[in-house]
C-alpha positions as CSV (number, residue, x, y, z in Angstrom):
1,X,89.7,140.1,82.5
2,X,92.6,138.4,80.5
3,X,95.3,140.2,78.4
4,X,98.3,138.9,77.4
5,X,101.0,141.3,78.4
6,X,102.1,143.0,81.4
7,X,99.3,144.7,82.3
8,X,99.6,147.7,84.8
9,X,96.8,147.6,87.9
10,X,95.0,150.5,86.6
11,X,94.4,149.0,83.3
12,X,93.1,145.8,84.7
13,X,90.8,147.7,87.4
14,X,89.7,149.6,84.4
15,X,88.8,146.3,82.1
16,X,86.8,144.9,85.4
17,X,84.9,148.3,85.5
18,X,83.8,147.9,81.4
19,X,83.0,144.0,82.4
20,X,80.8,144.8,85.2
21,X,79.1,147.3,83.3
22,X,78.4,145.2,80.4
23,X,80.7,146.9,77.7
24,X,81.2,145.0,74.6
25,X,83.9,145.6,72.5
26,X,83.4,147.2,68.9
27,X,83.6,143.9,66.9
28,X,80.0,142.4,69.0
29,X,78.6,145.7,67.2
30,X,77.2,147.5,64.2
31,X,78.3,151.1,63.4
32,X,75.4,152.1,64.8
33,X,75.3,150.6,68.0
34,X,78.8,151.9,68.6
35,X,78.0,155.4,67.8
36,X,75.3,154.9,70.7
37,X,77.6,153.3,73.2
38,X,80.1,156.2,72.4
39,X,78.1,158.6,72.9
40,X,76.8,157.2,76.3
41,X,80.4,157.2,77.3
42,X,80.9,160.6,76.2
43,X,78.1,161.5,78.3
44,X,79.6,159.9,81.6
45,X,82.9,162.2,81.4
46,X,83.8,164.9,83.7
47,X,84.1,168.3,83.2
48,X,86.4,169.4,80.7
49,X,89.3,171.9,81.2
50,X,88.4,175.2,80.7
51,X,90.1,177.0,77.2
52,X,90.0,180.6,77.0
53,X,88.2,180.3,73.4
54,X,86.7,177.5,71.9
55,X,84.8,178.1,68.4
56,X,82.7,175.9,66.3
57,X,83.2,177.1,62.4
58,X,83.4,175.2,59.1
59,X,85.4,174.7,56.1
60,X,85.1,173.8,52.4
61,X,85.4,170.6,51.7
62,X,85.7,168.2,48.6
63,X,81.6,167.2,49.6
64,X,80.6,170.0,51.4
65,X,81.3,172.2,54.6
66,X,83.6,170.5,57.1
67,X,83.1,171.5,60.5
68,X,86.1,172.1,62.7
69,X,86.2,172.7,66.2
70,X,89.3,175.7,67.2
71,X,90.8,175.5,70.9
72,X,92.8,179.0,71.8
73,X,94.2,179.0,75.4
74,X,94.8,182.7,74.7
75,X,93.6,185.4,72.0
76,X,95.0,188.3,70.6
77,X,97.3,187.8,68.6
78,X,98.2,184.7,65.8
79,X,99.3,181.1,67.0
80,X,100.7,178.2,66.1
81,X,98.0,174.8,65.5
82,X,97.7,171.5,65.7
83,X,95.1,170.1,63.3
84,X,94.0,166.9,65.1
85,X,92.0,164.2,63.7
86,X,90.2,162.0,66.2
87,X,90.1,158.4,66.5
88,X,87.4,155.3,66.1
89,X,88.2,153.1,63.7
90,X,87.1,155.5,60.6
91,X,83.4,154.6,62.0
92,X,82.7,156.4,65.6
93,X,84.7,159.6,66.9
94,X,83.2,162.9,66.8
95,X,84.4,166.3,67.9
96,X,82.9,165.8,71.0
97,X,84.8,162.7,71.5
98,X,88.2,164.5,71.3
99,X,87.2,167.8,73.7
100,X,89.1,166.9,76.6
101,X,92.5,165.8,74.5
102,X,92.0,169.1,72.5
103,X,91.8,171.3,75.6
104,X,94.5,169.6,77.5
105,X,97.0,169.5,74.6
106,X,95.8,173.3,73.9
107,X,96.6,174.8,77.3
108,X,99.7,173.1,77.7
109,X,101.5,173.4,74.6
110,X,100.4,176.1,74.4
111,X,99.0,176.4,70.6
112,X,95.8,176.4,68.7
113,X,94.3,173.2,68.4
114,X,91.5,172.6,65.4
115,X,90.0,169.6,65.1
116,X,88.5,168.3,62.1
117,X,85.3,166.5,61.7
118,X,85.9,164.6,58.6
119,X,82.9,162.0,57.1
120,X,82.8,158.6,59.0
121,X,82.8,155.0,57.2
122,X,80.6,153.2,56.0
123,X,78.4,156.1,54.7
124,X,81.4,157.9,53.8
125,X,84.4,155.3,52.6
126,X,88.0,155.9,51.9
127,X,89.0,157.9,50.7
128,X,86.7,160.2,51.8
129,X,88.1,160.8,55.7
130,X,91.8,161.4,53.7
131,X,90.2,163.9,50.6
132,X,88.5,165.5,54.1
133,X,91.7,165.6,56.4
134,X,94.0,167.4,53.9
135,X,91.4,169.8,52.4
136,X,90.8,170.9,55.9
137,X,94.9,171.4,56.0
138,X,95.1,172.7,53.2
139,X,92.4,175.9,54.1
140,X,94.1,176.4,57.3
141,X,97.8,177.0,55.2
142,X,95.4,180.1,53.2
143,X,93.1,181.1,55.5
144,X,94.4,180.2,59.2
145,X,94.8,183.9,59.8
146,X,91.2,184.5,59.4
147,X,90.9,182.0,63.4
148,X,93.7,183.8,64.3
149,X,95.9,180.5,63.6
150,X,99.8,181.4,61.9
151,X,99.5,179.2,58.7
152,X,103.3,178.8,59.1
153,X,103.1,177.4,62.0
154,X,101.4,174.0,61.4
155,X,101.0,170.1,63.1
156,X,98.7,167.4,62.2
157,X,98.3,164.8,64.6
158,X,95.9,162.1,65.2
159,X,95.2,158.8,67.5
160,X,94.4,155.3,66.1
161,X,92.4,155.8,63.0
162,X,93.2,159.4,63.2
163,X,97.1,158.7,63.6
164,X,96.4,156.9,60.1
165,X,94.7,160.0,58.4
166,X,98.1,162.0,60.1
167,X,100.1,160.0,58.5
168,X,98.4,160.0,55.3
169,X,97.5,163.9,55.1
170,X,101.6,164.2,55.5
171,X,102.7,161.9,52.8
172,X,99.8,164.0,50.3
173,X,101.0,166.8,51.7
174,X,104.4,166.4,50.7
175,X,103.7,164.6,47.2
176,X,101.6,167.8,46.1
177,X,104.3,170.4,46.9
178,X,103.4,171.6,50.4
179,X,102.9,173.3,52.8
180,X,105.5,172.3,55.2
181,X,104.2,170.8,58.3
182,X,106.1,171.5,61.2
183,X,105.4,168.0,63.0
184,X,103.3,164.8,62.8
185,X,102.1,162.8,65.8
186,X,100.6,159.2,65.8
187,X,99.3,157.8,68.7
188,X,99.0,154.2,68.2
189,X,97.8,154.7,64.4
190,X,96.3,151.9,62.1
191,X,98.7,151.9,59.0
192,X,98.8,148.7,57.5
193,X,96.1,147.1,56.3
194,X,96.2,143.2,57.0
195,X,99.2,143.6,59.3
196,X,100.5,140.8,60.0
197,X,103.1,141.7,63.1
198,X,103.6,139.9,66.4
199,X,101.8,142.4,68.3
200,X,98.3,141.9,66.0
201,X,99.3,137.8,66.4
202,X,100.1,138.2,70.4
203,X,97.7,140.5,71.9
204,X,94.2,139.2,73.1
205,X,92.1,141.3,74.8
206,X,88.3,141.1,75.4
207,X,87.4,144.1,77.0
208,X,89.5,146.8,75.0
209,X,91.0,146.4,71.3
210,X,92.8,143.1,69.4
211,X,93.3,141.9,65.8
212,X,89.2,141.4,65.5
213,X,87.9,145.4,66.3
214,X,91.4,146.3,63.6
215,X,89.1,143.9,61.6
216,X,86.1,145.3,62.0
217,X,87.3,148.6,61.4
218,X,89.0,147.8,58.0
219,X,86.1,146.2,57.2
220,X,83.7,149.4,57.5
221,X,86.6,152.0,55.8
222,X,87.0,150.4,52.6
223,X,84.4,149.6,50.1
224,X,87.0,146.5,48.5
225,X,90.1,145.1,50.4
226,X,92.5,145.9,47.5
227,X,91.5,149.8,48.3
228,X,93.6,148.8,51.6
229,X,96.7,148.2,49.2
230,X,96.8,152.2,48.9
231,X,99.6,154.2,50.8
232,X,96.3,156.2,51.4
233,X,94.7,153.9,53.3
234,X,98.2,152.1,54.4
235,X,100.4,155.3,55.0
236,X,103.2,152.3,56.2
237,X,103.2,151.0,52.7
238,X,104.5,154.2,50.6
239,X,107.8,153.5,49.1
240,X,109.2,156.8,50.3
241,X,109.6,158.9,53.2
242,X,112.0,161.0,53.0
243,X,110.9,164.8,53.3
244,X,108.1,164.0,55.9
245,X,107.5,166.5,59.1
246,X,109.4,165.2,62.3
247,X,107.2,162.6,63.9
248,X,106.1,162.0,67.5
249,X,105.2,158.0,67.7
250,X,103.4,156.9,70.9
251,X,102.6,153.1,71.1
252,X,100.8,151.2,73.7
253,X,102.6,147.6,75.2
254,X,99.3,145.9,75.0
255,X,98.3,147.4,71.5
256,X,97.7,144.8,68.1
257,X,98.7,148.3,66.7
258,X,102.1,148.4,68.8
259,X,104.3,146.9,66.1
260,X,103.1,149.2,62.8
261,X,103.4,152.0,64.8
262,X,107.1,151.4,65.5
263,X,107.6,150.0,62.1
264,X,106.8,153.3,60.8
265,X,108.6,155.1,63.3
266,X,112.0,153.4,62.3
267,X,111.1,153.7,59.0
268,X,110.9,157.5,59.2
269,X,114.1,157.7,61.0
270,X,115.9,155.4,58.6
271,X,114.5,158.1,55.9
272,X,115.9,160.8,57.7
273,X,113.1,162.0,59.3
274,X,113.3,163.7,62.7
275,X,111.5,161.1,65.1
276,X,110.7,160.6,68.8
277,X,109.0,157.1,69.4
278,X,107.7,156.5,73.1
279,X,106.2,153.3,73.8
280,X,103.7,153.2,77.2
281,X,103.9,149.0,78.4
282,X,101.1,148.0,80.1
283,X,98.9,150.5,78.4
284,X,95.9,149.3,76.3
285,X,94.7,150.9,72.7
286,X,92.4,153.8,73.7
287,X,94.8,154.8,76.3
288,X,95.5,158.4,75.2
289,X,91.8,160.0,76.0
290,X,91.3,158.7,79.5
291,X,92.7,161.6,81.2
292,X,91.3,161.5,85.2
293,X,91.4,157.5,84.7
294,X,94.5,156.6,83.6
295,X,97.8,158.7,84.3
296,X,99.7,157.3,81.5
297,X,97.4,159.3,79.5
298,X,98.2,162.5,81.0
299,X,101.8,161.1,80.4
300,X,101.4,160.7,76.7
301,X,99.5,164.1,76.3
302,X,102.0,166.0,78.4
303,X,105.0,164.2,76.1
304,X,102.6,165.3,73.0
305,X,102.6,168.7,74.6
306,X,106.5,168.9,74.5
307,X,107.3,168.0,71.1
308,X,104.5,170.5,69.9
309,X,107.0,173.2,71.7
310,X,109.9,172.1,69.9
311,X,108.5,171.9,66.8
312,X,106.0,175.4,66.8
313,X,107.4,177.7,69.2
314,X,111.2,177.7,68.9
């Protein structure tokens, strides 16, 4: 395994494993093979944490009923929510995919958690995850109430291409008069397209994520590279952010995504915006969901966990 960067034993003992096993990276496959080899991981997890409620219900959407998945580590009364947006490059992720991250960051928060199974490229192209993401935001400020969520209460969050549709379903959030979100958080998010940053030039990695999967997942998302011109598909593009929820960023050392992530974090502060950027060296894109494997990831979820606190309980 070679990565340029520190890289921590774990990681490296964890690159060996996906060698020996014969895992290719997303940018040796089609959309279709990944979806496969996603859901063969998925199938080799552990068992999840147990959540006192956990409720599988849909929502309007722009193109037809979005399902959502709602977490409650306790019932009875209203609480606040996350609405999290998994990851996979706008092309793989599932609700299935972001169980054990939901659970974890539900009981220890503790909050809701509702996470939003928006339409995957390239059947779907932008904008269709972002016209997805907010609509399902957007229901939960009316109708939270009716899942036992406090519509006043609300976070979106997201990792990689999910940290993108965070961003983005904050900025259109914001532009179109509200609601106000009580927090933001970006794990290692994709938010420029084309970046061209010393951490997408510098980090090579052939087991886990560099410049050619962000490639290949840019490539499946939009329909005509001048869509990626759009803060909607480049949240780190928009002119202004002033007005924006307070923002967790987390950032991985070894990460092509490193750089835009903390671009957008200084950004936000610059712009006034409440923000908390942690960075994990030595940690790889993907890092977040590897909770049992990797304790940096229970790390990142428990710092996740905090800010949630701060921001919805206080």
């Amino acid at each position: 395994m070679v990565v340029r960067g520190i890289v921590l034993p774990a990681v490296e003992a964890l690159g060996n494993r996906r060698i020996a096993a014969g895992r290719r990276p997303v940018r040796e496959l089609s959309g279709t093979q990944a979806r496969e080899a996603e859901r063969a991981e998925i199938d080799g997890r552990g068992q999840p944490e147990r959540v006192a409620e956990v409720v599988d219900e849909s929502v309007p959407g722009p193109a037809g009923p979005i399902p959502i998945r709602v977490y409650r580590p306790q019932s009875g009364r209203l609480l606040p929510a996350l609405v999290y947006f998994f990851g996979g490059g706008w092309v793989t992720g599932s609700l299935d995919t972001a169980d054990h991250v939901c659970r974890r960051l539900a009981n220890s928060t503790p909050c809701a958690v509702v996470a939003v199974s928006y339409r995957l490229a390239p059947e779907h192209p932008f904008p269709a995850a972002v016209e997805d993401c907010v609509a399902a935001t957007r229901w939960l400020t009316e109708h939270g109430a009716e899942l036992g969520i406090d519509s006043q209460r609300l976070a979106v969050g997201g990792a990689s291409a999910g940290g993108n549709l965070a961003a983005t379903t904050a900025q259109l959030v914001r532009d179109q008069g509200g609601p106000v979100l009580r927090l933001q958080v970006l794990v290692y998010p994709l938010l420029d397209h084309g970046a061209d940053t010393p951490s997408m030039r510098e980090t090579v990695d052939p087991v886990f994520f560099d410049r050619n999967d962000v490639a290949w997942c840019w490539a499946h998302y939009l329909t005509r590279a001048a869509d990626g011109n759009s803060p909607l598909a480049s949240p780190l593009r928009a002119r202004d952010l002033r007005g924006l929820p307070p923002a967790l960023v987390i950032t991985a050392g070894i990460d092509p995504l490193r750089d835009e992530g903390e671009r957008y974090a200084d950004r936000l502060a610059a712009a006034g915006v409440p923000t908390e950027l942690v960075r994990f060296d030595g940690m790889v894109h993907g890092f977040y969901s590897m909770n049992g494997v990797l304790g940096a990831a229970e790390r990142a979820q428990a710092a996740t966990a905090a800010s949630l606190r701060r921001a919805l309980l206080a």
